[in-house]
N, C-alpha and C positions, 0 to 999 in steps of 0.2 A: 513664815514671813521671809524666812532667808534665803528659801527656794524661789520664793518669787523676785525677789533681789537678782540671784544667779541669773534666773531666764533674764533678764532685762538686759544685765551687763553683757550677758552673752549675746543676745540680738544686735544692742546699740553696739557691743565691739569688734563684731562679724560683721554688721552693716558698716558700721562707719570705716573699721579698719580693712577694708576691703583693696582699695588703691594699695596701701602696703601688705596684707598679705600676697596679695598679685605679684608685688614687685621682690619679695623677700625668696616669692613658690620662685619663678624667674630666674632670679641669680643662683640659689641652691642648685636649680636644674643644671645651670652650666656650671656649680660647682662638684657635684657628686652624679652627677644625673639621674639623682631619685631625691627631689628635695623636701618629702613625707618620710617619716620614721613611724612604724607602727610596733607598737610592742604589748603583748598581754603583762597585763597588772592585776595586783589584787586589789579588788572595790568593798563596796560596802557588802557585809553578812560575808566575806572573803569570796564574792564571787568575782570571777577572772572578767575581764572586760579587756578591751587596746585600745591605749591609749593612741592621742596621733600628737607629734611633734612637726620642727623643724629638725631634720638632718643635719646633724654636727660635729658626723664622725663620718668617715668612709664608709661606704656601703662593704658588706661584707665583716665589720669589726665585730666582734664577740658581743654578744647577749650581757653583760654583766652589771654589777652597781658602778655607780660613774664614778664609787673611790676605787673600784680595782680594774676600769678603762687605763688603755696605756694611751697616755697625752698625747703624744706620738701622731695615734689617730685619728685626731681634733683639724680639722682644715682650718685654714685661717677663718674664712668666713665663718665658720661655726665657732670659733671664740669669739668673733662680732656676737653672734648671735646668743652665744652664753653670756658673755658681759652686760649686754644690753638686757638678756633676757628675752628678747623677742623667739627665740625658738618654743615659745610657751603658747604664743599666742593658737596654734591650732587648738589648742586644749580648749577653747571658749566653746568649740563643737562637744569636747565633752559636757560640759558643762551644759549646753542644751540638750543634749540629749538625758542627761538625766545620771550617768557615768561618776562625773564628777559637783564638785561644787568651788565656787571659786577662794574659799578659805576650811581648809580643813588639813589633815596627814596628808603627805605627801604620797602617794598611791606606791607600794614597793614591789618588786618584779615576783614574782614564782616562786625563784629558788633559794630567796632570802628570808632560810626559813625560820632562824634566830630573830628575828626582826617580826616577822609573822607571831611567835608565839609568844613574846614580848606585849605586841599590841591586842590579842585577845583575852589575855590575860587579864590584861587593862580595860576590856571593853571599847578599845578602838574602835575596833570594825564593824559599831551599829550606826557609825558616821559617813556619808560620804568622803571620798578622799576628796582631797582642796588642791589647788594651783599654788597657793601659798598655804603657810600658816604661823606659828607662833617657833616654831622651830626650824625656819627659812628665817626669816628676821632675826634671828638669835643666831643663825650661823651655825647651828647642830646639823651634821650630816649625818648620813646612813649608816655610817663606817661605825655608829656608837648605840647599838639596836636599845639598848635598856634605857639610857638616856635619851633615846627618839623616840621611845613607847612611853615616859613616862610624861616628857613633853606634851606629845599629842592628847597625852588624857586629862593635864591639866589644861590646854587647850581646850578641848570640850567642853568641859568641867563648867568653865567659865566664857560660852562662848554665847553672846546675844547681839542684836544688832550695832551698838556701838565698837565691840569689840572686832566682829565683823569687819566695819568701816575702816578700824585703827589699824589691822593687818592689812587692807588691801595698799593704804593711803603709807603705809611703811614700807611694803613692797617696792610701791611703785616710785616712793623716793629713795630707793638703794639701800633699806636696811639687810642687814644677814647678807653672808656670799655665799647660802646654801651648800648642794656639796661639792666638794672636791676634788680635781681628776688628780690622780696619785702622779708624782713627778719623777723623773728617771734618773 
């Protein structure tokens, strides 16, 4: 049921948000002039997949978790885009394609591998990873792997269509400030 939910949201927010992602690709282009960010993640059963974002750091910045990004790197525009969160919105293509889901673990890079054996341990990884989840709303970042693996598994744990609802609908009224770019 909740995959069918994903496809919908992801059609209806790729169709309708069409005019703004246009205008979002656009401005990124004359801010960094590559305004797609692709990066391999670990997905569900830990298999790698890339993700696609909005560009929110200078092309060329280091690969890393956005708590050990140096701030630095952040264009203005792309703290628009982190604030508002709209650098998320490509992710609705994962989400159609099958990639992601729009409430689950937040998908973590490669090399993060404290973080990785944390969430297998847990049985994270027979989940798809989400756009949001229970530990975006609560404000736990990546910088805390034991406490982000145990999160996402009581997430699961307890995850059915109202709960579902109540992450996306908390999202998207600004709960949690997910994570953090480390400050200099």
């Amino acid at each position: 049921m909740i995959r069918l939910f994903d496809i919908a949201f992801a059609v209806l927010g790729l169709t309708l948000g069409m005019p703004v992602l246009a205008v979002l690709w656009l401005v990124g282009l004359w801010d960094t002039g590559s305004p797609l960010f692709r990066q391999q993640r670990v997905g569900r059963n830990q298999r790698p997949f890339v993700l696609v974002k909005f560009r929110t750091m200078r092309p060329g910045t280091a690969s890393v978790a956005t708590h050990l990004a140096d701030a630095a790197a952040i264009t203005p525009f792309g703290r628009f885009l982190r604030r508002s969160k709209l650098d998320e919105l490509p992710q609705l293509w994962n989400v159609l394609k099958g990639d992601m889901s729009l409430v689950g673990p937040r998908p973590c890079l490669l090399n993060q591998q404290e973080l990785i054996e944390e969430r297998a341990a847990r049985g994270v990884f027979a989940a798809r990873p989400g756009i949001t989840g229970l530990a975006q709303i609560s404000g736990i970042d990546m910088s805390i792997p034991r406490l982000l693996a145990e999160t996402d598994a009581r997430m699961l744990q307890g995850l059915g269509v109202p709960t579902y609802f109540s992450y996306i609908i908390k999202t998207l009224t600004g709960a949690g400030r997910g994570d953090r770019i480390r400050q200099e």
